[in-house]
C-alpha positions as CSV (number, residue, x, y, z in Angstrom):
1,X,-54.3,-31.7,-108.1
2,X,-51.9,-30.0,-105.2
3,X,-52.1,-32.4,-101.8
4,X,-51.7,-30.2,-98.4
5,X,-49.8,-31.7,-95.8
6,X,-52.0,-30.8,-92.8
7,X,-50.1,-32.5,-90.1
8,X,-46.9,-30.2,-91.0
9,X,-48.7,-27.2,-90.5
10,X,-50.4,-28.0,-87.2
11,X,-47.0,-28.9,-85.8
12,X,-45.8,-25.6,-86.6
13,X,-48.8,-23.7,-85.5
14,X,-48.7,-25.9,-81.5
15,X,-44.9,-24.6,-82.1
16,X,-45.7,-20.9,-82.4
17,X,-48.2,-20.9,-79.6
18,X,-45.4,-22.8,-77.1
19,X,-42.6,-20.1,-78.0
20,X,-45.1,-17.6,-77.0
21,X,-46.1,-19.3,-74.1
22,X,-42.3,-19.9,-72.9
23,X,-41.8,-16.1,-73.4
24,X,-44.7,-14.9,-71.4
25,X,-43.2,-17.6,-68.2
26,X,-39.9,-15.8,-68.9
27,X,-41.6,-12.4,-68.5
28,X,-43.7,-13.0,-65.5
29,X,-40.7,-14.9,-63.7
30,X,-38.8,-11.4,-64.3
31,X,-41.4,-9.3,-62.7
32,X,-41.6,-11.9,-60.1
33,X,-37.9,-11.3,-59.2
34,X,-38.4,-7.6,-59.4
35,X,-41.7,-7.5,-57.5
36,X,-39.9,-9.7,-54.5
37,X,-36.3,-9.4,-54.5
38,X,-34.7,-12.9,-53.3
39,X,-33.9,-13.1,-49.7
40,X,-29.8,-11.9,-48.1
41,X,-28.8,-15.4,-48.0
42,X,-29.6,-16.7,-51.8
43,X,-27.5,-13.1,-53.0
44,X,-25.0,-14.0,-50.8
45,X,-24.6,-17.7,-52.7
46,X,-25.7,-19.7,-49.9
47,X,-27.8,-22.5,-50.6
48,X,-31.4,-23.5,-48.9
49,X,-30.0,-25.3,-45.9
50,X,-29.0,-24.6,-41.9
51,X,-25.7,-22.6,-41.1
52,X,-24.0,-22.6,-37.6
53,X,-20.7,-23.7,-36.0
54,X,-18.7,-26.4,-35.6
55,X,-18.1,-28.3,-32.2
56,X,-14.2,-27.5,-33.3
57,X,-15.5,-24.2,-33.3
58,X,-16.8,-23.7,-30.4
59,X,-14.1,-25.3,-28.9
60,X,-11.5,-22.8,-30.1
61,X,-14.0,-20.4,-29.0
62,X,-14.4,-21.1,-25.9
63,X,-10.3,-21.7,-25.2
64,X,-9.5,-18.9,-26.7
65,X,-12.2,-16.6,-24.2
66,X,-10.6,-18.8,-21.2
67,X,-7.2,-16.7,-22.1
68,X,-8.5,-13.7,-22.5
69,X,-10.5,-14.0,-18.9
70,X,-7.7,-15.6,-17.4
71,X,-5.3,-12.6,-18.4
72,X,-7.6,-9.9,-17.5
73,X,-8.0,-11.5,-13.9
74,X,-4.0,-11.7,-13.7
75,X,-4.1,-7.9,-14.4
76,X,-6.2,-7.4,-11.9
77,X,-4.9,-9.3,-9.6
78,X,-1.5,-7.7,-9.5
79,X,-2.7,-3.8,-9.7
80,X,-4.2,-4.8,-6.2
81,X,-1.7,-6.3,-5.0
82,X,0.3,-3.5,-6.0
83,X,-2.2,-1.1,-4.2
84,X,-2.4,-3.0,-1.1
85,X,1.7,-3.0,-1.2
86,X,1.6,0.9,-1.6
87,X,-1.2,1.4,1.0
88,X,0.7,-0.6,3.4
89,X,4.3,1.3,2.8
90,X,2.3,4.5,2.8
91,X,0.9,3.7,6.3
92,X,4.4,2.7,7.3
93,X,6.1,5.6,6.7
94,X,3.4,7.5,8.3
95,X,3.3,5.8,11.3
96,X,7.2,6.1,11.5
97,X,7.6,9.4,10.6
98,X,5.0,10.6,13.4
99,X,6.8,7.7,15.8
100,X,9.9,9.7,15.8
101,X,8.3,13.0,15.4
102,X,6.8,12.9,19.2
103,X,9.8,11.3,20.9
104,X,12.0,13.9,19.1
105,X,10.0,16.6,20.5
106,X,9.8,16.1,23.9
107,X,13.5,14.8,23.8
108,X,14.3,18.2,22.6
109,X,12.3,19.7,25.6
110,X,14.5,17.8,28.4
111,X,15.9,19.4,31.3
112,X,13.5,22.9,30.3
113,X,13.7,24.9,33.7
114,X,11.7,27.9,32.1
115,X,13.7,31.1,33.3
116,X,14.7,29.7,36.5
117,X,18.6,28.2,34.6
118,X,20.5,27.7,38.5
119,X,19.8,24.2,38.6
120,X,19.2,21.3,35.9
121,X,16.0,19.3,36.4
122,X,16.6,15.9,38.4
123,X,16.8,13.1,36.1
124,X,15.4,15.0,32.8
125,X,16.0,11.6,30.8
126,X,16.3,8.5,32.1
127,X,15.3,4.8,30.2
128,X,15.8,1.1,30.7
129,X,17.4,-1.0,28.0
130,X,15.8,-4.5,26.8
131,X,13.3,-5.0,28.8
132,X,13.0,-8.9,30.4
133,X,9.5,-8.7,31.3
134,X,6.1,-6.9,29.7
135,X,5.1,-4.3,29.7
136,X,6.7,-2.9,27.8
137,X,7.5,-5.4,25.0
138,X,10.4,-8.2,25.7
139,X,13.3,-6.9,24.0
140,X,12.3,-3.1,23.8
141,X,13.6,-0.2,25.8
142,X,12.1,2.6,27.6
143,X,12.8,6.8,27.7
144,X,11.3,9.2,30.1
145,X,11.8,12.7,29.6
146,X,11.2,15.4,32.5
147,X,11.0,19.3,32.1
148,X,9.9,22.1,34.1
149,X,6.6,24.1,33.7
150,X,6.8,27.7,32.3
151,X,7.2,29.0,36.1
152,X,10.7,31.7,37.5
153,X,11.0,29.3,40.5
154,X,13.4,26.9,41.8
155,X,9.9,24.6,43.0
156,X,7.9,25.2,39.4
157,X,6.5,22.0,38.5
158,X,7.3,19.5,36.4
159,X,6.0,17.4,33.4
160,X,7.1,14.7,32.2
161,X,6.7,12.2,29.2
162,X,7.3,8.5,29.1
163,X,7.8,6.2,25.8
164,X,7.3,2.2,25.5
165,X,6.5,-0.6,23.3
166,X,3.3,-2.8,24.5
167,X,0.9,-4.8,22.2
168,X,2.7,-3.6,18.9
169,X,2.4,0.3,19.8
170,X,4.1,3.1,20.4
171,X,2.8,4.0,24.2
172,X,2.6,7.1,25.8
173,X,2.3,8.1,29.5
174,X,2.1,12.2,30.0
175,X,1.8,12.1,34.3
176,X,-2.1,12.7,34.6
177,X,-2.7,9.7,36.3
178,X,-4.7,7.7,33.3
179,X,-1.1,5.8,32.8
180,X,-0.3,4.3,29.4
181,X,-2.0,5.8,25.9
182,X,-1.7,4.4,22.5
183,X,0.1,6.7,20.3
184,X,1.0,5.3,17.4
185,X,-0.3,1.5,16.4
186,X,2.2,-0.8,14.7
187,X,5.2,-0.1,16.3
188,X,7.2,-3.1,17.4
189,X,10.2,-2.1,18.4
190,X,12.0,0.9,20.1
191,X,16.0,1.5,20.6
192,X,17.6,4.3,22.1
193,X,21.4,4.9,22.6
194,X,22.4,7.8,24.6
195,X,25.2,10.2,23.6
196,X,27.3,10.9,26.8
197,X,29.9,14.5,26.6
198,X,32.2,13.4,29.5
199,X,34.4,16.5,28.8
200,X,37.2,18.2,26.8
201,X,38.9,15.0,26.9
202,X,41.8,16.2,29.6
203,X,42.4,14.4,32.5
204,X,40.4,15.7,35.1
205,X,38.6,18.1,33.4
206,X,34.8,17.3,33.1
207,X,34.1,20.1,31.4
208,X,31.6,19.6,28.7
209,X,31.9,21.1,25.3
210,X,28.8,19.7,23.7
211,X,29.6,17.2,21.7
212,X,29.0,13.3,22.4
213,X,32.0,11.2,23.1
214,X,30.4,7.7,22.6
215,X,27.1,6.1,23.1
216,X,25.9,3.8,24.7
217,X,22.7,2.0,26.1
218,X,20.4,2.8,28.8
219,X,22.2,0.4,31.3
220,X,25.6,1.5,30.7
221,X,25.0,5.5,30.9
222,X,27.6,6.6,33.3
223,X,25.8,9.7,34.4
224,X,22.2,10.8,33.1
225,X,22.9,14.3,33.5
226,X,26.3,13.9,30.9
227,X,23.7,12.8,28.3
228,X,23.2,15.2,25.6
229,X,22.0,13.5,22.9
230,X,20.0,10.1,22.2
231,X,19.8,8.5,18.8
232,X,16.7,6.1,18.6
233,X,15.8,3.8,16.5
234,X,12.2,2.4,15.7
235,X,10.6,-0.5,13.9
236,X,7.4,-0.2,12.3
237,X,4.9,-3.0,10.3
238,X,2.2,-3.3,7.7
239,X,-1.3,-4.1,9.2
240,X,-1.7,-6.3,6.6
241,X,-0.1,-9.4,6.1
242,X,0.6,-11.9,3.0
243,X,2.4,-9.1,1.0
244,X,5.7,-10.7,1.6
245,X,6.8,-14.7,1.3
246,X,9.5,-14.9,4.9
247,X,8.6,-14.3,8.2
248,X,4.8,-13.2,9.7
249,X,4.2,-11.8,6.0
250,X,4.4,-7.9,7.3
251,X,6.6,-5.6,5.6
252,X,8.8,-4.3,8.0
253,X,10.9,-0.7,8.1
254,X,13.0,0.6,10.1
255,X,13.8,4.5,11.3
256,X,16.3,6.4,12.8
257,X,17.1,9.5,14.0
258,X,19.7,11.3,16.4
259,X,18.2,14.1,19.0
260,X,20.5,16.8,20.4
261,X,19.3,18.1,23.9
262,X,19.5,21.5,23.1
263,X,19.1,22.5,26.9
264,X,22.1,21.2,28.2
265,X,24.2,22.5,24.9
């Protein structure tokens, strides 16, 4: 009689039935995965827990923005500083330039007697040198110019034109009674030497021949009516200040230019 060993086949049989069981979990856990794909951070090999920065970090961070501010307000401030320098030499040269161009002008119309040439016009420049008092400005000198009208007569009228330094300006007086006009602002200084033609050079002859023999200052001029020439010299600042590190902080120029009385060549 053949025994049956019933407790070998039920283990075999609960066996069966797990590896099937185990294979459907694998199964579903696939479709799982498929159906909802794991989130960026578990593909990317993170693990379940909070990311952020370090206080080293943020420290290095934050030092390393400080540069980059610092450097772009160190640009910044040098291209205006650079600006304000170039406005201020711009305005300089200006100012200079028209300075000269209305002393020069008027210099050039001196002793004009129209078409009436038999006598020279009384005193057609005349100036004071370093003035002691204001006006005009301490230090500065002084030009009038004087030319006749466009009138064929010994009694035409004249006009006349008068230069000074007062309250850093170029000043002008024209004769219409409303005295002293600002020209020219920032102006500080004016300096005129007059070139005097005292002749040929023989003794005795004071015959001029047009060309200036010396120069010399306002209170020194010989004769006025001997002067044929004036070379003046002008100083002219920035309206700004702190561009440079000596004095009031003003840039400072200075211009010259020498005038030929072409009337009494």
């Amino acid at each position: 009689m053949k025994f049956i060993n019933t407790h070998h086949y039920r283990y075999r049989s609960q066996a069966r039935r797990g590896n099937a069981h185990s294979r459907c979990q694998t199964q579903d856990a696939g479709a799982s995965s498929q159906a909802f794909p794991r989130r960026a951070w578990e593909r990317s090999g993170f693990s379940n827990r909070s990311a952020g920065f370090t206080l080293i970090e943020i420290m290095i961070s934050l030092i390393v923005g400080a540069f980059l501010i610092g450097g772009v307000l160190q640009i910044f401030l040098n291209t205006q500083k650079t600006y304000r320098m170039q406005e201020n030499l711009s305005r300089i040269q200006e100012n200079g330039r028209f300075a000269l161009e209305f002393i020069s002008r008027d210099l050039r119309m001196a002793d004009y007697r129209a078409c009436y040439s038999d006598a020279s016009v009384a005193t057609a420049v005349s100036g004071t040198n370093n003035s002691t008092s204001t006006p005009p400005a301490v230090g500065t000198d002084t030009i009038k110019v004087t030319w006749k009208t466009n009138a064929c007569s010994a009694a035409a009228a004249t006009e006349s034109r008068e230069y000074r330094i007062e309250n850093n300006g170029l000043k002008r007086d024209i004769g219409d009674g409303n005295g002293f006009q600002e020209l020219i602002e920032n102006i500080t200084d004016l300096q005129i030497l007059y070139g005097v033609d005292i002749g040929d050079g023989t003794p005795g002859n004071t015959t001029r021949d047009g060309t200036p023999d010396y120069y010399v200052d306002a209170a020194t001029v010989p004769n006025w009516s001997q002067v044929i020439s004036a070379r003046i010299t002008l100083t002219a600042q920035s309206n700004d200040t702190n561009l440079v590190t000596s004095g009031d902080t003003r840039l400072h120029r200075t211009f010259k230019t020498t005038v030929l009385l072409r009337n009494r060549l």
